[in-house]
TILOBA-7002 format. One record per residue: residue number from 1; x negated, y negated, z negated of N, C-alpha, C, O, CB in turn. Coordinates in nm, 4 decimals, padded with zeros to 6 digits. Glycine has a CB too. Example, Ala and Ser with C-alpha at 12.3 -4.5 7.8 and 13.67 -1.06 7.14 Angstrom:
residues 2
(1 (-01.3190 00.5690 -00.7800) (-01.2300 00.4500 -00.7800) (-01.3200 00.3300 -00.7800) (-01.4236 00.3319 -00.8465) (-01.1308 00.4473 -00.9046))
(2 (-01.2850 00.2250 -00.7080) (-01.3670 00.1060 -00.7140) (-01.2900 -00.0030 -00.7870) (-01.3409 -00.1138 -00.8039) (-01.4084 00.0598 -00.5725))
//
This chain:
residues 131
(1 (-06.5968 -08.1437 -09.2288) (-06.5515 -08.2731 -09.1816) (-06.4993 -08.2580 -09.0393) (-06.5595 -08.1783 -08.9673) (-06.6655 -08.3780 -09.1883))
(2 (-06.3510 -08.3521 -08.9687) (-06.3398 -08.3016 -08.9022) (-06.3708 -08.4269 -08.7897) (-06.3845 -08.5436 -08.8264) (-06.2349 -08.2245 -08.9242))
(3 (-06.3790 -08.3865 -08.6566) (-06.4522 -08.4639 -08.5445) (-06.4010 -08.4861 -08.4443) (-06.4232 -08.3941 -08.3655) (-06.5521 -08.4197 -08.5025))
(4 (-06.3356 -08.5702 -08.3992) (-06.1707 -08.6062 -08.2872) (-06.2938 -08.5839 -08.1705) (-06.4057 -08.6347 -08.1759) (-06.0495 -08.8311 -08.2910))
(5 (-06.2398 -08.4907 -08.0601) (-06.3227 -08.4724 -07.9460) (-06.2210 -08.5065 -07.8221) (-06.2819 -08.4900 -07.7164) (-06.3890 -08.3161 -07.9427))
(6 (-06.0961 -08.5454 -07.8025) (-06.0151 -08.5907 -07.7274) (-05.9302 -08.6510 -07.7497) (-05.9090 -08.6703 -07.8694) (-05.9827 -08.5362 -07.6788))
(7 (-05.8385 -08.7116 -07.6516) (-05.7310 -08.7726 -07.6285) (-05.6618 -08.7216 -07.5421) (-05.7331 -08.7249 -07.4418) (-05.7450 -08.8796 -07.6056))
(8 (-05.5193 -08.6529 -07.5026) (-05.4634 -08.6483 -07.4199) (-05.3714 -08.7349 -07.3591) (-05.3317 -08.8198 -07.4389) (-05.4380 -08.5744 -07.4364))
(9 (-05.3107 -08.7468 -07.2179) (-05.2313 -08.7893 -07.1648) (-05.1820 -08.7622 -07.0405) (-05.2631 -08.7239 -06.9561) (-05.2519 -08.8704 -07.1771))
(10 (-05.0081 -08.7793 -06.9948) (-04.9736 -08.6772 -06.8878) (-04.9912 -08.8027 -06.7910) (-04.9729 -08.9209 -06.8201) (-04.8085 -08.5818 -06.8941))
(11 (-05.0319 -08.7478 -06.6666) (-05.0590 -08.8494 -06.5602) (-04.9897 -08.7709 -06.4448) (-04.9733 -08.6489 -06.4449) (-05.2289 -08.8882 -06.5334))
(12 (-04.9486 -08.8622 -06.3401) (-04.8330 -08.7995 -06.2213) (-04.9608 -08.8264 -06.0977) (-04.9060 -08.7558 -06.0131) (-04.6344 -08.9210 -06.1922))
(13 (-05.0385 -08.8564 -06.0540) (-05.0930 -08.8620 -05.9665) (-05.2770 -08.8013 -05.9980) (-05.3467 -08.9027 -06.0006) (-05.0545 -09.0019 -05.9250))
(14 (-05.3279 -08.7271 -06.0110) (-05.4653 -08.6734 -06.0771) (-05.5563 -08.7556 -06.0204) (-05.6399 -08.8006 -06.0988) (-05.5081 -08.5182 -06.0510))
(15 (-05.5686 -08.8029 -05.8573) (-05.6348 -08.8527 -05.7665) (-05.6562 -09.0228 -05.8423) (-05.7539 -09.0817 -05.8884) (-05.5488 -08.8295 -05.6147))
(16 (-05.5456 -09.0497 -05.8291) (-05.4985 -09.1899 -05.8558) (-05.5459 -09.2355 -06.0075) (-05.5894 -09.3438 -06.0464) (-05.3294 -09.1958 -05.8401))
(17 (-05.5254 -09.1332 -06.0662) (-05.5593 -09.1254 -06.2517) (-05.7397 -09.1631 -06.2640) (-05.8060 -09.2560 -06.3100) (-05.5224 -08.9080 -06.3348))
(18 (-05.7714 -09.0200 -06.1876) (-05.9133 -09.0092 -06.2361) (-05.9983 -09.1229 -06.1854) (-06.0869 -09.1674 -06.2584) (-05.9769 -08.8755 -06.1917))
(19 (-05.9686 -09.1945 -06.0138) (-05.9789 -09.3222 -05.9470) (-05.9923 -09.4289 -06.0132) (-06.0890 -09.5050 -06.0088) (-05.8868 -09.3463 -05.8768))
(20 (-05.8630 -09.4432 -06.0999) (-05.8674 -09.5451 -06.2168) (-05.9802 -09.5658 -06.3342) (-06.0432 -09.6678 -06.3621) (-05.7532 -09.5180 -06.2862))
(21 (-05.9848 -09.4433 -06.3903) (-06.0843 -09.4286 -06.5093) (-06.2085 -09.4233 -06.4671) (-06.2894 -09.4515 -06.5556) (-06.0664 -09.3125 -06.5920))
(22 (-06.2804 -09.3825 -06.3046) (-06.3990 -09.4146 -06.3159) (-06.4175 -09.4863 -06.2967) (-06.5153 -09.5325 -06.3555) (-06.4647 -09.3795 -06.2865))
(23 (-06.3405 -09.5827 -06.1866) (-06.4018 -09.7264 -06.1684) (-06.4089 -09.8170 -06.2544) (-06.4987 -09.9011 -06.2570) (-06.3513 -09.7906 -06.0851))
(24 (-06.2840 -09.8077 -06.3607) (-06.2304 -09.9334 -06.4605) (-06.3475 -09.8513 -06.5978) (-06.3666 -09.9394 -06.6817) (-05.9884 -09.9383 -06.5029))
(25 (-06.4005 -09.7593 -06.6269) (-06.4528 -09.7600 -06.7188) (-06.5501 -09.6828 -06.7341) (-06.5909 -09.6622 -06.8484) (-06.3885 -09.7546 -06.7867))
(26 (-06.6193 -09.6131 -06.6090) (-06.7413 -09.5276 -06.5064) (-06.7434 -09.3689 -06.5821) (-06.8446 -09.2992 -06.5899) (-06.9421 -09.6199 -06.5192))
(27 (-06.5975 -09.3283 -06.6384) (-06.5872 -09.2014 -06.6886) (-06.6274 -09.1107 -06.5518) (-06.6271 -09.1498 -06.4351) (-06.4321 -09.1749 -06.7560))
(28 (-06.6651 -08.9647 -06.6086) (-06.7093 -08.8900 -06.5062) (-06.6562 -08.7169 -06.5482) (-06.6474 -08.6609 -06.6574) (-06.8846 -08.9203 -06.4932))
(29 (-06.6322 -08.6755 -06.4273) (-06.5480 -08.5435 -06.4320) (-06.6510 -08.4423 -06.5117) (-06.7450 -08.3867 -06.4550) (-06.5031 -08.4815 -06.2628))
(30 (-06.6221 -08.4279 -06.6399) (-06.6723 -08.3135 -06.7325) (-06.6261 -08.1691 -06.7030) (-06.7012 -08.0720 -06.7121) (-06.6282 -08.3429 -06.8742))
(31 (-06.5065 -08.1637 -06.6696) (-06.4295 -08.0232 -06.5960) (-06.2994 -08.0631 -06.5879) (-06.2319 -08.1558 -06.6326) (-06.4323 -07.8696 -06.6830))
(32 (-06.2752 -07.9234 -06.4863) (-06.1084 -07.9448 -06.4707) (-06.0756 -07.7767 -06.4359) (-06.1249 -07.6808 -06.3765) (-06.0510 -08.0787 -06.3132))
(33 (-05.9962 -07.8024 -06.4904) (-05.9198 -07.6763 -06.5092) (-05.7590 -07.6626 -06.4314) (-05.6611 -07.7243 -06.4735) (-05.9045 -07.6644 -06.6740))
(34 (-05.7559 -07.5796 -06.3243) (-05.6316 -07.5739 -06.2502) (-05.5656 -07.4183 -06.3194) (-05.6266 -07.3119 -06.3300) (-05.6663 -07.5762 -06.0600))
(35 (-05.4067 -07.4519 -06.3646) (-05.3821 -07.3438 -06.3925) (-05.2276 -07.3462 -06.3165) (-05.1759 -07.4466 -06.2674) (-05.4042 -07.3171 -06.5471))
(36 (-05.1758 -07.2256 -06.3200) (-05.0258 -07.2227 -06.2382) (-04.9022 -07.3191 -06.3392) (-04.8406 -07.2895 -06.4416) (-04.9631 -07.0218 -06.2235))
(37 (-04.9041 -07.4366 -06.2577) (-04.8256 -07.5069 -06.3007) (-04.8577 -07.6778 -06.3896) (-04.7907 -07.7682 -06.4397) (-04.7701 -07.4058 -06.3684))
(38 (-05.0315 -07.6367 -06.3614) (-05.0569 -07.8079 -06.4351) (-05.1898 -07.7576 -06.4344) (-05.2266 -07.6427 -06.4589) (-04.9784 -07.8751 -06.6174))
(39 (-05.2807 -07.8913 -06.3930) (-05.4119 -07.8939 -06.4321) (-05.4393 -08.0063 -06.5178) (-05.3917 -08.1190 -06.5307) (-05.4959 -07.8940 -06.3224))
(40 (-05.5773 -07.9064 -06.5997) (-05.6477 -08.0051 -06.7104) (-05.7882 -08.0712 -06.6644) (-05.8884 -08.0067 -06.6335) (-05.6808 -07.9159 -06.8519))
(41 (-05.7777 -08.1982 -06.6655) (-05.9072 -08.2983 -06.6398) (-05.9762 -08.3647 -06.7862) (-05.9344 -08.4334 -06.8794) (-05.8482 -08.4401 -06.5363))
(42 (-06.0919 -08.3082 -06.7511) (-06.1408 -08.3458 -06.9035) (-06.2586 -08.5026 -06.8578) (-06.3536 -08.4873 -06.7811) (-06.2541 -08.1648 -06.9958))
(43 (-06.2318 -08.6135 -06.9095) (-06.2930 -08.7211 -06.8776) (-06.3821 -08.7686 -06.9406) (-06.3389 -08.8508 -07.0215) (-06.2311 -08.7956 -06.8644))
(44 (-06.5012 -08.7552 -06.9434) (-06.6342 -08.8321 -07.0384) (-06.6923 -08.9814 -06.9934) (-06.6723 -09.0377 -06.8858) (-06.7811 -08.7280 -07.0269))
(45 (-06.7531 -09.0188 -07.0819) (-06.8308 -09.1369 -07.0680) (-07.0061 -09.0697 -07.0955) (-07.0422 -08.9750 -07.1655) (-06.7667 -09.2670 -07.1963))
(46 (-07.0753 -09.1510 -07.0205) (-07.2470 -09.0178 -07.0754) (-07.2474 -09.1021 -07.2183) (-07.2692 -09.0191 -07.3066) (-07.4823 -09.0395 -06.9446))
(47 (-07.2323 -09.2300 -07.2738) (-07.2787 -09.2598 -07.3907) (-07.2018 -09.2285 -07.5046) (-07.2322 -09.2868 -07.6086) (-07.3055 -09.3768 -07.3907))
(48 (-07.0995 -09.1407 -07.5062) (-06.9893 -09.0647 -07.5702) (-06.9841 -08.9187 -07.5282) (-06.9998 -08.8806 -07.4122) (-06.8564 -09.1294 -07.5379))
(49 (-06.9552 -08.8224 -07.6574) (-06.8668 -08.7193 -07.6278) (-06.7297 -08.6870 -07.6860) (-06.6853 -08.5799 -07.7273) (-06.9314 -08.6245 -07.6452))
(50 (-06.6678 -08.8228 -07.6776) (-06.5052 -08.8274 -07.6901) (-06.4893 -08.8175 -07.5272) (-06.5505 -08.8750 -07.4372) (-06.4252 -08.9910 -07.7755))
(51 (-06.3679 -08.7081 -07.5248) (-06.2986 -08.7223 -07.3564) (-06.1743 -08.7615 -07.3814) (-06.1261 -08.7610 -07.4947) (-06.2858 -08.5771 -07.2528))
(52 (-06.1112 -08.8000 -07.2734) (-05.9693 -08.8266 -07.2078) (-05.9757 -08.7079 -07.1343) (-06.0667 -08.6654 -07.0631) (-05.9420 -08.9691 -07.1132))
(53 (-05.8510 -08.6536 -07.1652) (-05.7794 -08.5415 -07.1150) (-05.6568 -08.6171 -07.0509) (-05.5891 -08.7054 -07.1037) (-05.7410 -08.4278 -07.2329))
(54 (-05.6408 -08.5510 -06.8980) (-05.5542 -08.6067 -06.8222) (-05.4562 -08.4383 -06.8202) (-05.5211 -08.3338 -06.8224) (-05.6330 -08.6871 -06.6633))
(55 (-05.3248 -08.4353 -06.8168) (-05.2539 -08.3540 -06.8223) (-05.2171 -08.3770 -06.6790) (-05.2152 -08.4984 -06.6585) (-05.1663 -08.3559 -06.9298))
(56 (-05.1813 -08.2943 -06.5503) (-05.1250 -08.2622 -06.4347) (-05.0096 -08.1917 -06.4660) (-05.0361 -08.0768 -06.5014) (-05.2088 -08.1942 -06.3505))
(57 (-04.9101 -08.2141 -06.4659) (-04.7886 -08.1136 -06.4201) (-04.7629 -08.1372 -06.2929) (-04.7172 -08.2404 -06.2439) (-04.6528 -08.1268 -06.4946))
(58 (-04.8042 -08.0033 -06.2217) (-04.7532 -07.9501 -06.0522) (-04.5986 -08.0088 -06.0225) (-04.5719 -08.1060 -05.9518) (-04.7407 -07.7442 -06.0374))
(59 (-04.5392 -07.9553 -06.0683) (-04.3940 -07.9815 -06.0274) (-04.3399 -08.1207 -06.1002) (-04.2239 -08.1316 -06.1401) (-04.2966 -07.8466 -06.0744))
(60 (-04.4413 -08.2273 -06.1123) (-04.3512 -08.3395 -06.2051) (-04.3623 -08.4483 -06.0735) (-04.4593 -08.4917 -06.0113) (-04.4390 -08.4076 -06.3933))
(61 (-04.1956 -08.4736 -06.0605) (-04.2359 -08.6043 -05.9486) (-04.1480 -08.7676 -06.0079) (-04.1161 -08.8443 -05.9171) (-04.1546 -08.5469 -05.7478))
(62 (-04.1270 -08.7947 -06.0991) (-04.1057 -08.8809 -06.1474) (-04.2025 -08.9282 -06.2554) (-04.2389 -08.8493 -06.3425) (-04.0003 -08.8636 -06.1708))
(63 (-04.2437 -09.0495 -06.2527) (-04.3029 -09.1562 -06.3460) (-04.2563 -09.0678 -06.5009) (-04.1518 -09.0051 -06.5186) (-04.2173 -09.3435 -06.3169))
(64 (-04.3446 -09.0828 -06.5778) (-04.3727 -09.0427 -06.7447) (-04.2711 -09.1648 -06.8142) (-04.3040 -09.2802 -06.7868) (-04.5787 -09.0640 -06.8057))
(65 (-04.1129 -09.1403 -06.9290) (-04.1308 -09.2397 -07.0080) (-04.2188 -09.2424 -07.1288) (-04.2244 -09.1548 -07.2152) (-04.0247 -09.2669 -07.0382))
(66 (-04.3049 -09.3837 -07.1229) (-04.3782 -09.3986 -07.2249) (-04.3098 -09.3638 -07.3692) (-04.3700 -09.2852 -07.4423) (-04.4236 -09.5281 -07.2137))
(67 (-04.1886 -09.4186 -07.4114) (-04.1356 -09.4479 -07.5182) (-04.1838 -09.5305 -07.5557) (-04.2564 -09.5997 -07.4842) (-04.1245 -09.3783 -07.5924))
(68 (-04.1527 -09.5666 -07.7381) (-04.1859 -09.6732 -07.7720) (-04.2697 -09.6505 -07.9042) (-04.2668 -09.7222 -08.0042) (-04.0728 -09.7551 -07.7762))
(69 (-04.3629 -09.5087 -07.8797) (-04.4829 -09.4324 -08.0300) (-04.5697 -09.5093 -07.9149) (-04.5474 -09.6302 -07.9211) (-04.5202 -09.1912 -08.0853))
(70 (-04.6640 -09.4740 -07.8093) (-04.7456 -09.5108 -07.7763) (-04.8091 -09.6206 -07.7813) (-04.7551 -09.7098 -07.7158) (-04.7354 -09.4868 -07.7162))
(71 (-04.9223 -09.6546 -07.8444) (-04.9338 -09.8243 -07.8405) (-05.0581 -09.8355 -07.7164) (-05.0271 -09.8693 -07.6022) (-04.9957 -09.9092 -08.0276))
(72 (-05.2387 -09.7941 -07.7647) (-05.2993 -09.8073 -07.6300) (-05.4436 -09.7386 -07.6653) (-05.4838 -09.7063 -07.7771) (-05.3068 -09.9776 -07.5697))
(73 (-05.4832 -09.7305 -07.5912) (-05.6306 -09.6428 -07.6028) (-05.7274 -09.7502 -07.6497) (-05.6766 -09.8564 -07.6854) (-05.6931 -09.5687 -07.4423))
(74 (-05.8500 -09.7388 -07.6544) (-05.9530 -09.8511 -07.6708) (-06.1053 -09.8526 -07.6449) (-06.1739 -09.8260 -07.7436) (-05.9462 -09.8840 -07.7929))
(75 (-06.1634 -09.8763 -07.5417) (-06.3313 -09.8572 -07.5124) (-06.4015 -10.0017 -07.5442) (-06.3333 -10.0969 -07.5063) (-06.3676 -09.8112 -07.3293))
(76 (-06.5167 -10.0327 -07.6023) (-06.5670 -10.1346 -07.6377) (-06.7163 -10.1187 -07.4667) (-06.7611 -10.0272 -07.3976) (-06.6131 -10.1201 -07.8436))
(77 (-06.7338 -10.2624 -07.4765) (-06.8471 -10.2719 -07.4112) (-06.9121 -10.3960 -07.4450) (-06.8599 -10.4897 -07.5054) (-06.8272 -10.2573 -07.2775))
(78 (-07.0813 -10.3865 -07.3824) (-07.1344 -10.4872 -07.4040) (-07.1609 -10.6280 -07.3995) (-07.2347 -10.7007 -07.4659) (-07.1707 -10.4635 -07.3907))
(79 (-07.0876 -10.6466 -07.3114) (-07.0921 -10.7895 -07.1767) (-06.8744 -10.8173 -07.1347) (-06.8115 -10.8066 -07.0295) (-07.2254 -10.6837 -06.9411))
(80 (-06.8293 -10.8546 -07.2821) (-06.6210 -10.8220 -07.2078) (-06.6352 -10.8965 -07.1228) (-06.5758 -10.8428 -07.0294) (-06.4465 -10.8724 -07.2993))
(81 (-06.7119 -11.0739 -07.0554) (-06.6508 -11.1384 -06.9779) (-06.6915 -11.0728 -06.8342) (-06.6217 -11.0646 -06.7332) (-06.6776 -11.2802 -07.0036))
(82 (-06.8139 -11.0322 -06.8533) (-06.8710 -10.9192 -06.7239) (-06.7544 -10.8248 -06.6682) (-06.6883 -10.8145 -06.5649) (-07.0009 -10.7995 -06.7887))
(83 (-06.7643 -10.7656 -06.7847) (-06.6380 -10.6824 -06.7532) (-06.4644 -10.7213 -06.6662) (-06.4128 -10.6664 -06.5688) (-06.6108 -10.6463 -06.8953))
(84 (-06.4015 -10.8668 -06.7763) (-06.3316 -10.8758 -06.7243) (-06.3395 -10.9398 -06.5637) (-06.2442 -10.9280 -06.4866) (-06.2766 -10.9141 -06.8081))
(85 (-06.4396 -10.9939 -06.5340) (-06.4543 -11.0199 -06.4022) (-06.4734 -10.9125 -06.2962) (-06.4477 -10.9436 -06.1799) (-06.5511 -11.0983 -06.3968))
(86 (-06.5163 -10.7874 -06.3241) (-06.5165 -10.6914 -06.3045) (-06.3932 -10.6304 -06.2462) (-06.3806 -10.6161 -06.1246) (-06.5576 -10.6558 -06.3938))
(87 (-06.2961 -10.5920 -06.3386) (-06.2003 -10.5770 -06.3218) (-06.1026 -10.6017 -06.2927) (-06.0063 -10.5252 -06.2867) (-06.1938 -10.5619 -06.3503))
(88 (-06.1093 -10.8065 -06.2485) (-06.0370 -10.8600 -06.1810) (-06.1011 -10.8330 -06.0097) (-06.0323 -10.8090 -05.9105) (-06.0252 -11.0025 -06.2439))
(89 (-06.2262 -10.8438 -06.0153) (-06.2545 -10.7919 -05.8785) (-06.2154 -10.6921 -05.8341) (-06.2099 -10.6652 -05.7141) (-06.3577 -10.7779 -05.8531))
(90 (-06.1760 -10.6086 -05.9432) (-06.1424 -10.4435 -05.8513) (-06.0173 -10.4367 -05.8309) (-05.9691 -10.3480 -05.7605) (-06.1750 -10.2904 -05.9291))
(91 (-05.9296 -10.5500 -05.9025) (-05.8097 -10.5787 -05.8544) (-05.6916 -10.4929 -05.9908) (-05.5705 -10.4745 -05.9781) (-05.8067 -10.5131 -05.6735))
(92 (-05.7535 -10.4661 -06.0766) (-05.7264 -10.3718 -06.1757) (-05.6281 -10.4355 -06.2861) (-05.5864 -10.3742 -06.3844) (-05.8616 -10.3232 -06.2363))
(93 (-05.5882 -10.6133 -06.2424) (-05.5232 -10.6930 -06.3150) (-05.5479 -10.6843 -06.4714) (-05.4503 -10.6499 -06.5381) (-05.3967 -10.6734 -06.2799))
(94 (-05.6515 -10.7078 -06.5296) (-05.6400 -10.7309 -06.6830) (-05.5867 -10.8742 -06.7146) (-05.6024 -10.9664 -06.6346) (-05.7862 -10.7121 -06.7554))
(95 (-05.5035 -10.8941 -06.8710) (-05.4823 -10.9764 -06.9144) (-05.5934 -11.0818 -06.9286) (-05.7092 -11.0403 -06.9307) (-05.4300 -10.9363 -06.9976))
(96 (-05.5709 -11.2095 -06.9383) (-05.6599 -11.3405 -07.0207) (-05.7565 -11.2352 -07.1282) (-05.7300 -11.1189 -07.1586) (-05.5256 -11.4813 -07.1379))
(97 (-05.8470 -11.2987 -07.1620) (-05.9075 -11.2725 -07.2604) (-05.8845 -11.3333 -07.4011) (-05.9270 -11.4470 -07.4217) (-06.0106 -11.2876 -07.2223))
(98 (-05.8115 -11.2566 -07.5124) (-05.8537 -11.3288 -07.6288) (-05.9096 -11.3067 -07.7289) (-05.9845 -11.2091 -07.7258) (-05.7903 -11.3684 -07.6698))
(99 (-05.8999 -11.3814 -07.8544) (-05.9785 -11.4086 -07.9487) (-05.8904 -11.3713 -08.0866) (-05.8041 -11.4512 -08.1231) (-06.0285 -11.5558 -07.9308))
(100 (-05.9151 -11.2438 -08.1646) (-05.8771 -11.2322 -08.2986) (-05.9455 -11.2872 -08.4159) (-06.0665 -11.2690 -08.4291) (-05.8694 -11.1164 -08.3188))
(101 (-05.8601 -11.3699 -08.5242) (-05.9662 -11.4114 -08.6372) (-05.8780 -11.3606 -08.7414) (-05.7549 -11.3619 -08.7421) (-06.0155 -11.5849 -08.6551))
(102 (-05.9638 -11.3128 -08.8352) (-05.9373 -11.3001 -08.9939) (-05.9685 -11.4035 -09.0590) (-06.0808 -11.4514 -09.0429) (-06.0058 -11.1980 -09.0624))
(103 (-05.9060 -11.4434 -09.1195) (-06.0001 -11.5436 -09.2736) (-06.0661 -11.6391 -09.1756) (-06.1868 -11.6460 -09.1986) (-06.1609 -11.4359 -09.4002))
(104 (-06.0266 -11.7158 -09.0729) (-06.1562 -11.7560 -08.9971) (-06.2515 -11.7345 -08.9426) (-06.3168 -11.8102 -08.8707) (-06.2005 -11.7914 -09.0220))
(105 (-06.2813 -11.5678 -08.9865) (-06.3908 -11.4941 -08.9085) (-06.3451 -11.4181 -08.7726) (-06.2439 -11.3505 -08.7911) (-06.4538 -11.3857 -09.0058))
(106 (-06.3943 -11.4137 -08.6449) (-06.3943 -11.3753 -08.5281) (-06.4057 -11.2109 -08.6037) (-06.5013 -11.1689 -08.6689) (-06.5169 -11.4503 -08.4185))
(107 (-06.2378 -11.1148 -08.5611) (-06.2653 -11.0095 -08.5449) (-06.2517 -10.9159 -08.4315) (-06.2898 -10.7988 -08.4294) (-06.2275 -10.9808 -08.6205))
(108 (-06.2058 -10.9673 -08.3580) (-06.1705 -10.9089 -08.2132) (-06.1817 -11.0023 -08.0876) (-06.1173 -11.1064 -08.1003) (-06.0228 -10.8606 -08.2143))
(109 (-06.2424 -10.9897 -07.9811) (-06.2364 -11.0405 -07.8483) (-06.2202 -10.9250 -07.7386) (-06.3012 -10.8340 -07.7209) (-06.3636 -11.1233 -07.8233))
(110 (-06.0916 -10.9465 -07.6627) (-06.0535 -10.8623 -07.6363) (-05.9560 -10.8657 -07.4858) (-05.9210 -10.9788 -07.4522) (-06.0101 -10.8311 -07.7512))
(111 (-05.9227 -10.7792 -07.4182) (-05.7899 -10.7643 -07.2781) (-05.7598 -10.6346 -07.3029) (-05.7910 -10.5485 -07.3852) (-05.8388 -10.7822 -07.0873))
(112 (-05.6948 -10.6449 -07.2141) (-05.6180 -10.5070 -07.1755) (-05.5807 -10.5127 -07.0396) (-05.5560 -10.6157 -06.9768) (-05.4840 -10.4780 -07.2597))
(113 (-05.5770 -10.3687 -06.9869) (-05.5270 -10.3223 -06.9092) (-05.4520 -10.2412 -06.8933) (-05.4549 -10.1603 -06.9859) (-05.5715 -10.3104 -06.8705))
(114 (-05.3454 -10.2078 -06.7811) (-05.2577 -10.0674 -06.7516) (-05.3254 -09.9871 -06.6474) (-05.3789 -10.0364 -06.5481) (-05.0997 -10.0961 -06.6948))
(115 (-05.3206 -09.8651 -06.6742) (-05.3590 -09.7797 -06.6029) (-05.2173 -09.7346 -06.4775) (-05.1081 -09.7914 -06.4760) (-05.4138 -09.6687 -06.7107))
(116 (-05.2565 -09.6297 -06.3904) (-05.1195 -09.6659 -06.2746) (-05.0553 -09.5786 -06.3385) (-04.9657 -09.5620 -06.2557) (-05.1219 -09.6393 -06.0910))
(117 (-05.0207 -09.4829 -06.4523) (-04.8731 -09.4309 -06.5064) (-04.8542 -09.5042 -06.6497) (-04.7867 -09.4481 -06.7361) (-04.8660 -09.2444 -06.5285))
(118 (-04.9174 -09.6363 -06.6753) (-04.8458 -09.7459 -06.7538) (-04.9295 -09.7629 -06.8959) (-04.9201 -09.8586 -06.9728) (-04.6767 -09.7014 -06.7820))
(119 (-05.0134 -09.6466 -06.9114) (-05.0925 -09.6758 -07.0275) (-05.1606 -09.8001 -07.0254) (-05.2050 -09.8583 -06.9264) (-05.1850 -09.5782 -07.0490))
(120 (-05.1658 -09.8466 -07.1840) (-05.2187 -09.9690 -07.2371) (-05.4117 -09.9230 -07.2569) (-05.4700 -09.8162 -07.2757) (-05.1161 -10.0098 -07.4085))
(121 (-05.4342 -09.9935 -07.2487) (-05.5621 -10.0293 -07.2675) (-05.6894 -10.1415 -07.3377) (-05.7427 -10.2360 -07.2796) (-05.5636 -10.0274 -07.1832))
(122 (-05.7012 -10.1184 -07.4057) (-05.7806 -10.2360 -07.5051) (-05.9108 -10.2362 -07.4608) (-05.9455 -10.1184 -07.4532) (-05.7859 -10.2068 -07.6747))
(123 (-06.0382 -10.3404 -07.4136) (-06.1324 -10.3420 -07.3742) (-06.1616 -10.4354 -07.4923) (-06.0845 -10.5288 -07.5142) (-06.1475 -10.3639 -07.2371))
(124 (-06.2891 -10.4111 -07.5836) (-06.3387 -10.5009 -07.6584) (-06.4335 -10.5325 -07.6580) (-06.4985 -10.4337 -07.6238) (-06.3297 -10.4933 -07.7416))
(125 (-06.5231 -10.6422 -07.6802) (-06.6178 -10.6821 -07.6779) (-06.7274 -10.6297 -07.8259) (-06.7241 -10.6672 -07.9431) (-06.5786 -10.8162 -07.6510))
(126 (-06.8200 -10.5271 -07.7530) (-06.9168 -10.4742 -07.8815) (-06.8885 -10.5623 -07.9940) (-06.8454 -10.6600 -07.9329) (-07.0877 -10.4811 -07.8526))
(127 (-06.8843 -10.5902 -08.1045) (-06.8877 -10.6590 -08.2299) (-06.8662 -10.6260 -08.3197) (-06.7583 -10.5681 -08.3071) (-06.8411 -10.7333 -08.2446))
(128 (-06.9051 -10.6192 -08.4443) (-06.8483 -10.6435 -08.5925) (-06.8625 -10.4257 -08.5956) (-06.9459 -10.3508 -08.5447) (-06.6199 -10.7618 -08.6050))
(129 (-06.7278 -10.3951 -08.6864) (-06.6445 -10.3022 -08.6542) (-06.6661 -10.1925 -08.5125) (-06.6869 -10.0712 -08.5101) (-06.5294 -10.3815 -08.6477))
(130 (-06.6486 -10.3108 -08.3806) (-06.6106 -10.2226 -08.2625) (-06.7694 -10.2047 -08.2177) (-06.8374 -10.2965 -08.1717) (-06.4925 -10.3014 -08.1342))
(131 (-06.8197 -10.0563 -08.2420) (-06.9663 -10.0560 -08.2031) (-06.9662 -09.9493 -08.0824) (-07.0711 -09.9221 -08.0239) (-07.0737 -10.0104 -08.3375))
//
């Protein structure tokens, strides 16, 4: 059986990247790896061992285009309105909070955020499905 242990993504600032992800979601530096021409940042959460892999290219000085495959990452937590207050305090601009229903049943409560090279971000509220 097989077992997704990452995510990658190329980020233009490493400082600015990793800044983002611990405050907005208290990930913590698992390793990093500098090699000639790009370093690898491997990003954990302690209640997970899925990482975010941040890609460095040395010589890249223009902004990443997203295109239009990428849609957005997704971390659930316990407390979303905590959170989103949270993250309006840190100045981290998340969307309103809303409310998905199926059939009438509540399946998603949810924001998002951008990270500073434009990634989407889904914050959900523990429930149902999102455990």
């Amino acid at each position: 059986m097989a077992k997704a242990i990452h995510s990658m993504i190329r980020v233009l600032d490493e400082a600015r990247s990793t800044d983002f992800y611990v405050k907005a979601f208290g990930l913590a530096i698992a390793d990093r790896f500098p090699f000639d021409g790009f370093t690898l940042v491997y990003l954990r959460s302690p209640d997970a061992d899925f990482e975010l892999e941040l890609t460095i290219n040395h010589d890249r000085t223009e902004p990443y285009q997203l295109g239009d495959g990428y849609g957005h990452m997704a971390f659930v937590v316990d407390d979303l309105g905590a959170e989103h207050a949270r993250f309006e305090q840190l100045g981290l601009n998340p969307t309103p909070v809303k409310e998905f229903f199926r059939e009438g049943t509540l399946l998603a409560k949810f924001f998002f955020v951008t990270d500073p090279d434009g990634y989407k971000i889904e914050v959900l509220q523990k429930h149902g499905r999102y455990k």
